[in-house]
VEXDREN-2710 file (C-alpha; in Angstrom, 1 decimal):
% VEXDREN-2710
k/r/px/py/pz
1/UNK/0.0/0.0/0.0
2/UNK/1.6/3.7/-1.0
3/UNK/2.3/5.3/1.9
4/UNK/0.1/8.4/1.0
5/UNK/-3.1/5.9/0.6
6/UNK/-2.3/4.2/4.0
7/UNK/-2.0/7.4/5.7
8/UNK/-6.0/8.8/4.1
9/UNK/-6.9/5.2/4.9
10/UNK/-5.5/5.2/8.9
11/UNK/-8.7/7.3/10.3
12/UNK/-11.3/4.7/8.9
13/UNK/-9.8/2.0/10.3
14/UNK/-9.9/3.9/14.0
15/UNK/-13.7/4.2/13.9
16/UNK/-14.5/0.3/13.4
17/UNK/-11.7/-0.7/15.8
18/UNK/-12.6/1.8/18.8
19/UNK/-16.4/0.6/18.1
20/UNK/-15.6/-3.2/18.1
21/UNK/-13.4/-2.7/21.5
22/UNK/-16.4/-0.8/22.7
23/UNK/-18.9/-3.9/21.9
24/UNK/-16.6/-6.2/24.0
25/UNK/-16.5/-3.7/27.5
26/UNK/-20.4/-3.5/27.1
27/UNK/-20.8/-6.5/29.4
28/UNK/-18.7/-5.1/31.9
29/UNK/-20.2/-1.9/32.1
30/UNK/-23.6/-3.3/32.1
31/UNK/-23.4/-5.1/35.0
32/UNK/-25.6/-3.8/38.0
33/UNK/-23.8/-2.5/40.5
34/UNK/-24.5/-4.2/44.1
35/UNK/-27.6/-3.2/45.9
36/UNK/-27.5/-1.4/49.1
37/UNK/-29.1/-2.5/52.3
38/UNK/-30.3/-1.2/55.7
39/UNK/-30.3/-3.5/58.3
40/UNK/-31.9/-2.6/61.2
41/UNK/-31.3/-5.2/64.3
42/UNK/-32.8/-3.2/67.0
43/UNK/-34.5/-4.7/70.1
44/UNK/-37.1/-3.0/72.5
45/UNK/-37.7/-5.9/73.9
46/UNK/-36.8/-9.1/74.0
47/UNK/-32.8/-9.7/72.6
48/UNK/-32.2/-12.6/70.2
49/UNK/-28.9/-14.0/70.3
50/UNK/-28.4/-13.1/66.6
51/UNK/-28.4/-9.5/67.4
52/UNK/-26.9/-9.6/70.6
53/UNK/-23.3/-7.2/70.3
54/UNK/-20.8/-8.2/72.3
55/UNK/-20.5/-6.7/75.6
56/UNK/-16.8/-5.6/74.3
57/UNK/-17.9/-3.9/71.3
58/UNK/-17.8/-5.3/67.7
59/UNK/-21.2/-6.7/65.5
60/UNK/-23.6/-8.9/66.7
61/UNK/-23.3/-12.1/64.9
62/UNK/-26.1/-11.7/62.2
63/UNK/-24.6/-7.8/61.2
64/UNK/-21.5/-9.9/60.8
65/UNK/-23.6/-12.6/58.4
66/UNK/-25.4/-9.4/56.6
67/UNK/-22.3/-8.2/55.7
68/UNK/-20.4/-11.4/54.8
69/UNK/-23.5/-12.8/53.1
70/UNK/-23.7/-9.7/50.6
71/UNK/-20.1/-9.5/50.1
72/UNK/-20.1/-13.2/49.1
73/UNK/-22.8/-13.3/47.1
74/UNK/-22.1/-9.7/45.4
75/UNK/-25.1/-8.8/45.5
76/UNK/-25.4/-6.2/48.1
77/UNK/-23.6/-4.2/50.3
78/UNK/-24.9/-4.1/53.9
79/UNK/-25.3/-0.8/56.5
80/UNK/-26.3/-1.8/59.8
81/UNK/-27.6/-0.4/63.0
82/UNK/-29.2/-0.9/66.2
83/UNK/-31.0/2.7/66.2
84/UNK/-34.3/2.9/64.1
85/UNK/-33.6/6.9/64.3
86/UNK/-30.9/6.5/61.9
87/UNK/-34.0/5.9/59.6
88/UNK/-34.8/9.5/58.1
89/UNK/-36.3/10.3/54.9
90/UNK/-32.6/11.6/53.6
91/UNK/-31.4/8.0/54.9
92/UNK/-33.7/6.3/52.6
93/UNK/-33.0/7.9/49.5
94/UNK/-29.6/6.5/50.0
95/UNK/-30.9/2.6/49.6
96/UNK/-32.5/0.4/47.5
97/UNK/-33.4/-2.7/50.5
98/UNK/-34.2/-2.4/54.1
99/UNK/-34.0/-5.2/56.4
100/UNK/-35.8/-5.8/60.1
101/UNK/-34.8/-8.0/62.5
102/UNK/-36.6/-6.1/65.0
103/UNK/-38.5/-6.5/68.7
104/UNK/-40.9/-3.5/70.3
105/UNK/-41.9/-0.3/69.4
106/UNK/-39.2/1.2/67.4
107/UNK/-38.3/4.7/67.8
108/UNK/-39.1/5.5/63.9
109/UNK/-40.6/8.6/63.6
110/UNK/-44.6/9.6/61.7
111/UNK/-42.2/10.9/58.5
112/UNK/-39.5/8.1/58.2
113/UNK/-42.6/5.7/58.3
114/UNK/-44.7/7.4/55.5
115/UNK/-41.3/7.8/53.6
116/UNK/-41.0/4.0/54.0
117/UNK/-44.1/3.0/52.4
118/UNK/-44.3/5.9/49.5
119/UNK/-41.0/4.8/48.6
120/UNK/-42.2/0.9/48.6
121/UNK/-45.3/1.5/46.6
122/UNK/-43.0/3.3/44.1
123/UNK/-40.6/0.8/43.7
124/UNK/-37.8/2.3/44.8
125/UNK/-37.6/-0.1/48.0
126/UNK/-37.7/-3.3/48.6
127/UNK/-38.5/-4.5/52.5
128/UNK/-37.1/-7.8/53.7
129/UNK/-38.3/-9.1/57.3
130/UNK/-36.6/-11.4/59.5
131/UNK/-38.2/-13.7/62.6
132/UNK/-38.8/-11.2/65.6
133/UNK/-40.0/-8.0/62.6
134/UNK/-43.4/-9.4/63.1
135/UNK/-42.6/-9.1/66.8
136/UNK/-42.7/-5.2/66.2
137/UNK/-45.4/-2.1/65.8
138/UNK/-45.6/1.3/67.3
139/UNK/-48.4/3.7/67.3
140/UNK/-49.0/5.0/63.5
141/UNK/-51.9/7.3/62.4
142/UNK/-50.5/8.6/59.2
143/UNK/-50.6/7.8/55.7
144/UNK/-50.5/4.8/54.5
145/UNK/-50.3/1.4/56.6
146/UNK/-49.7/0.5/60.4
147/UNK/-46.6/-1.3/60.1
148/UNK/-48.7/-4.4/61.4
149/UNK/-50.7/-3.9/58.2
150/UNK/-48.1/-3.5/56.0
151/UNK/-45.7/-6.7/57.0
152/UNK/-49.3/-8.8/57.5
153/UNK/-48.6/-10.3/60.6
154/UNK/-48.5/-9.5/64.2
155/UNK/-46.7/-12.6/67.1
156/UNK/-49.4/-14.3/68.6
157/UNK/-46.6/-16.6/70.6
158/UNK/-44.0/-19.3/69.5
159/UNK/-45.6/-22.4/70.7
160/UNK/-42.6/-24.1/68.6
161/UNK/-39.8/-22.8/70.9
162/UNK/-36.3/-23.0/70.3
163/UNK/-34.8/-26.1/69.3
164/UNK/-38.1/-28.0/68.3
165/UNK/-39.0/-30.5/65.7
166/UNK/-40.8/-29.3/63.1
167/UNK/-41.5/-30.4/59.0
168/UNK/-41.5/-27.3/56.4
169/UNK/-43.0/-27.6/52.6
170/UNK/-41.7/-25.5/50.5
171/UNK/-44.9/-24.9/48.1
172/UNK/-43.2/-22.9/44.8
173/UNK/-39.9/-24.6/45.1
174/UNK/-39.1/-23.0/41.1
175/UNK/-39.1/-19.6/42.8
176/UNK/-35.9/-18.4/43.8
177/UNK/-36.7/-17.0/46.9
178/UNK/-37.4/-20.7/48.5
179/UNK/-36.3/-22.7/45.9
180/UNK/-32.6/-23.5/47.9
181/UNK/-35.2/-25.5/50.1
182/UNK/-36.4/-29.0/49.9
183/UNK/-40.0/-29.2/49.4
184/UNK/-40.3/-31.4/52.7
185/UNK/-37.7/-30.7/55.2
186/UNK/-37.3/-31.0/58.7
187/UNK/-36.0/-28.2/60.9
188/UNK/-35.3/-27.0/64.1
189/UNK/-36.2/-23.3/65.1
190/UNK/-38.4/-21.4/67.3
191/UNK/-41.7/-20.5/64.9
192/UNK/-43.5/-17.5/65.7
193/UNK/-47.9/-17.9/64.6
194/UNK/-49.3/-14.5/64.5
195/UNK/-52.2/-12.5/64.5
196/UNK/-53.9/-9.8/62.0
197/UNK/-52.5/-12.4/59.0
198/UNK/-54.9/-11.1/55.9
199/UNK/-54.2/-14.4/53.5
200/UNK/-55.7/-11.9/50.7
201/UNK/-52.7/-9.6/50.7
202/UNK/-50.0/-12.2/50.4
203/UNK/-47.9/-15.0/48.6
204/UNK/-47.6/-17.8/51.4
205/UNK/-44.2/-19.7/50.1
206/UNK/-43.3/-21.9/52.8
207/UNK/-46.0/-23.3/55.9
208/UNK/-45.7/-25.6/58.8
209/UNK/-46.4/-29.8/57.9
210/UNK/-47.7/-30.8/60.9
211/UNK/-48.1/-34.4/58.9
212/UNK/-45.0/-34.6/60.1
213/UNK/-44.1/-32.2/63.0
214/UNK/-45.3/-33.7/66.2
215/UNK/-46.7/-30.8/68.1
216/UNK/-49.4/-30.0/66.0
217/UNK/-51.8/-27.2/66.0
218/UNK/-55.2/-27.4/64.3
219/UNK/-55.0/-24.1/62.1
220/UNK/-51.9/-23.6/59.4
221/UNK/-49.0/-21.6/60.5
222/UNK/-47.1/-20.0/57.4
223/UNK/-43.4/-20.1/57.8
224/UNK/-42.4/-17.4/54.5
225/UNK/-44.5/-15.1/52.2
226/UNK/-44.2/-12.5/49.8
227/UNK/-46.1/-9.5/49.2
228/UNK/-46.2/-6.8/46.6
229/UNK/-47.2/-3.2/47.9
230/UNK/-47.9/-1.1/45.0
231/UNK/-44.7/-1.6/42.7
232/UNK/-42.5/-2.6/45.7
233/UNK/-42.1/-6.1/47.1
234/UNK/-42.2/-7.4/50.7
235/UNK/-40.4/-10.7/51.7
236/UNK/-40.7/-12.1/55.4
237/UNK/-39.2/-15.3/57.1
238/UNK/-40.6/-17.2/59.9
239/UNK/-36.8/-18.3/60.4
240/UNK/-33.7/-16.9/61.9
241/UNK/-34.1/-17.0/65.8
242/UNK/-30.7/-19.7/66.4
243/UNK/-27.4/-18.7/65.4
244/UNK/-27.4/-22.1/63.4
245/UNK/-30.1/-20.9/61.4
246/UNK/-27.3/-17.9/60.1
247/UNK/-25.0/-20.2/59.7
248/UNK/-27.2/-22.3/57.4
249/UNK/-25.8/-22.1/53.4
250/UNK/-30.0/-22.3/52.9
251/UNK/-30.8/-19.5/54.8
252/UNK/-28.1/-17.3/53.4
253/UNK/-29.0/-18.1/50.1
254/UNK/-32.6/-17.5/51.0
255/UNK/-31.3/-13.5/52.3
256/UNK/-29.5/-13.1/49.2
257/UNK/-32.6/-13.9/47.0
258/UNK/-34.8/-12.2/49.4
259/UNK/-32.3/-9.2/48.7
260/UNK/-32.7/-9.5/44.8
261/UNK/-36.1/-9.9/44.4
262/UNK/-37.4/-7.0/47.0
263/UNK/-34.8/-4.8/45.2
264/UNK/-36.4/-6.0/41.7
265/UNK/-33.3/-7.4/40.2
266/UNK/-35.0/-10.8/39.5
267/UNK/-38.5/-12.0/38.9
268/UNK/-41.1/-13.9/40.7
269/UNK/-44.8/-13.9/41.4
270/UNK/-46.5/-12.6/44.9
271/UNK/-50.4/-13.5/43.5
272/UNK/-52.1/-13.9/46.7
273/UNK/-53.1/-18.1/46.8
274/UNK/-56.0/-17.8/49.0
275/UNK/-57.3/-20.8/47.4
276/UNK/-54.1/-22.5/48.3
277/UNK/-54.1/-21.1/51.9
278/UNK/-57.9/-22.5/52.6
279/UNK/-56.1/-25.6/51.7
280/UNK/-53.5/-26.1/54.2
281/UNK/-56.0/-24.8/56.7
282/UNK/-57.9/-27.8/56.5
283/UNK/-54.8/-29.8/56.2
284/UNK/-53.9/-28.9/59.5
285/UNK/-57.1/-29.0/60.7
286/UNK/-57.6/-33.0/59.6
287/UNK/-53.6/-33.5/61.0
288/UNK/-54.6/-32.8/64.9
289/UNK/-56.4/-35.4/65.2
290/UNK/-55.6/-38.1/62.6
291/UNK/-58.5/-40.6/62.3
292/UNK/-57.4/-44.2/61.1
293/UNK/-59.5/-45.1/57.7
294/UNK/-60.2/-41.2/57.2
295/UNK/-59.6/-40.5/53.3
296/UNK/-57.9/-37.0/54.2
297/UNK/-57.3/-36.5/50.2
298/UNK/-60.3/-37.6/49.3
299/UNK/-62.5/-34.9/51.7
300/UNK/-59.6/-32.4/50.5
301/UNK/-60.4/-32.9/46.8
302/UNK/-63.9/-32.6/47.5
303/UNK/-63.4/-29.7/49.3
304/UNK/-61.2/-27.8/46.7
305/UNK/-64.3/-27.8/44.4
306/UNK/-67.0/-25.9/47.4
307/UNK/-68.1/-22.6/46.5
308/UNK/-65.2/-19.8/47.4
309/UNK/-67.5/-17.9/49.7
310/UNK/-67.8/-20.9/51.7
311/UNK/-64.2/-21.9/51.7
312/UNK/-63.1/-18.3/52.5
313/UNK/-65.4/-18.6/55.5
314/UNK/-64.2/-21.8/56.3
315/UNK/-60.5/-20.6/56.4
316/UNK/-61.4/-17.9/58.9
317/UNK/-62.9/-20.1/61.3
318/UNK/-60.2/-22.3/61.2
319/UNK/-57.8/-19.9/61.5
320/UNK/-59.7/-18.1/64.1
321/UNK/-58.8/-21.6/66.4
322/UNK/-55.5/-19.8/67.2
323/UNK/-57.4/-17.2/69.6
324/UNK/-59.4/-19.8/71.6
325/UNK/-56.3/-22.5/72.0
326/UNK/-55.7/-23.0/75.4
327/UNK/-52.8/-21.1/76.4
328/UNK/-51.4/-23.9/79.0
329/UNK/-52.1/-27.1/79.0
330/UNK/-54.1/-27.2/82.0
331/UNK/-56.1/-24.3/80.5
332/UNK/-60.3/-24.4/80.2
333/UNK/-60.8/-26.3/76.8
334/UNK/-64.5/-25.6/76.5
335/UNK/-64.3/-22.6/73.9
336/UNK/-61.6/-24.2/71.8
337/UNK/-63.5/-27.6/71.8
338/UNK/-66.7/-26.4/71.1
339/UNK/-65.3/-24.4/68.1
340/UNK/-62.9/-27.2/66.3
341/UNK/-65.3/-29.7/67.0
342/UNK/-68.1/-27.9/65.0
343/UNK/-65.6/-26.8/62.2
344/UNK/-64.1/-29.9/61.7
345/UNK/-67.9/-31.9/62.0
346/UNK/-68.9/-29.2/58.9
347/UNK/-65.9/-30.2/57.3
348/UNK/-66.4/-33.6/57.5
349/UNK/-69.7/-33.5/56.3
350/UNK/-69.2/-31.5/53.5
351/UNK/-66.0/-33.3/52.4
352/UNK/-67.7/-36.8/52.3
353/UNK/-66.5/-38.4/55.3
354/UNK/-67.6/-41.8/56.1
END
């Protein structure tokens, strides 16, 4: 090539090799940079040891998982703190997740509230709750949600304390949010039930077995669900009172996800499955009191085909056995008898039961 044809030629050749070294760093530049989380671990009220800091200073042992578990995975950073004032408007703007592993009435003031849940419903938060955050609530009159409301639960006791048997199933094991889990497994932790549960507002994703967990209550107990709150998403676990449970590659996992999908860098459906729920209601309902001969699926089956209205109902007054349960076991029995026994006899009858 003459040397004056190679030198008119030289800037053409620039323009296709600085766009070709361009289409190779696209990948790299593409790439999302690592959400950032809140975690607030703050107890008024009773301490978990997962959030318990050490008398000499230093992280309690799940801010030290938080930030291990995001730097691990990549796919957060974490903040943490033990002081729910720390929790201002400004603050929020600042991060894309907030996490509670909280007990009591939190010092978090009418405005950081509201500014919670506008920025939720926008999408520009995602909430994560852990155990003890249904253990929480303080007096809200403003815009918007109690925080009861919003997280759909409220501790109504942990007759599963810590360190007992119990069975999970897992019931959308292709999402990723529980899909690290078996769909049967058997755990130990202590399992909060709660109160003010709405099953019209939520996803359940995990729920007690008590097929095979051996103290048994007659009304379902969910142990995960999901929630979306305008464009935002909600995530709460049942699980994370023991240190073991932190430990767990599971669980970690299950933060991570929880993480990605609140902050809306993955998929995943949050349809309320009320159907669904009514189910497992009577499933615990028939597993109190097994009966030897008793088709359960069969009376389930027929069941799943009543009329919704009557289902819905049912559901309610099964769940509603939670507030009549004796409360010790040498407790007056009379309400709570007198109200399974004419629940379960209905659904019996109308199940087929011979």
């Amino acid at each position: 090539m003459l040397p004056s044809l190679r030198r008119r030629l030289a800037p053409l050749l620039v323009v296709p090799l600085v766009a070709f070294a361009a289409l190779f760093a696209l990948p790299a530049l593409a790439k999302p940079a690592p959400l950032r989380v809140l975690y607030l671990d703050q107890s008024v009220g009773w301490k978990h040891a997962p959030v318990a800091r050490p008398d000499g200073g230093g992280l309690a042992p799940s801010e030290t998982a938080m930030k291990a578990i995001g730097q691990e995975s990549g796919a957060f950073t974490a903040e943490v703190t033990q002081d729910a004032r720390e929790i201002t408007p400004e603050r929020l703007a600042t991060i894309d997740v907030l996490v509670f592993y909280t007990t009591g009435a939190l010092p978090l003031s009418p405005q950081a509230w509201a500014a919670v849940q506008q920025r939720v419903a926008a999408g520009k938060l995602g909430f994560v709750g852990v155990h003890s955050a249904t253990d929480t609530g303080w007096p809200y009159d403003g815009p918007g949600q109690t925080y009861t409301g919003f997280i759909n639960g409220k501790f109504a006791g942990h007759p599963w304390t810590q360190g007992t048997p119990i069975r999970v199933e897992t019931l959308d094991p292709d999402l990723a949010l529980v899909g690290m889990w078996p769909v049967n497994f058997d755990y130990a932790e202590e399992i909060y039930q709660h109160s003010d549960f709405d099953p019209a507002k939520v996803r359940v994703l995990q729920t007690m077995d008590f097929a095979g967990t051996a103290l048994k209550r007659p009304y379902a107990v969910p142990i995960a669900w999901a929630r979306r709150i305008g464009q935002g998403r909600l995530f709460f676990t049942n699980l994370g009172h023991t240190l073991s449970t932190w430990d767990d590659p599971r669980f970690r996992k299950q933060i991570v996800e929880a993480v990605k999908w609140t902050g809306r860098r993955t998929d995943g459906g949050a349809s309320p499955d009320t159907l669904r729920q009514f189910l497992w209601q009577v499933k615990a309902l028939l597993a109190y009191e097994p009966a030897p001969g008793r088709d359960d699926q069969a009376i389930l089956g027929r069941l799943l085909k009543m009329d919704p209205t009557w289902q819905a109902a049912t559901a309610r007054r099964i769940a509603d056995l939670r507030t009549v349960y004796p409360a010790k076991p040498d407790s007056d029995r009379a309400s709570f008898d007198a109200a399974y026994k004419a629940v379960l006899a209905d659904v019996l009858a109308r199940g087929g039961a011979k």
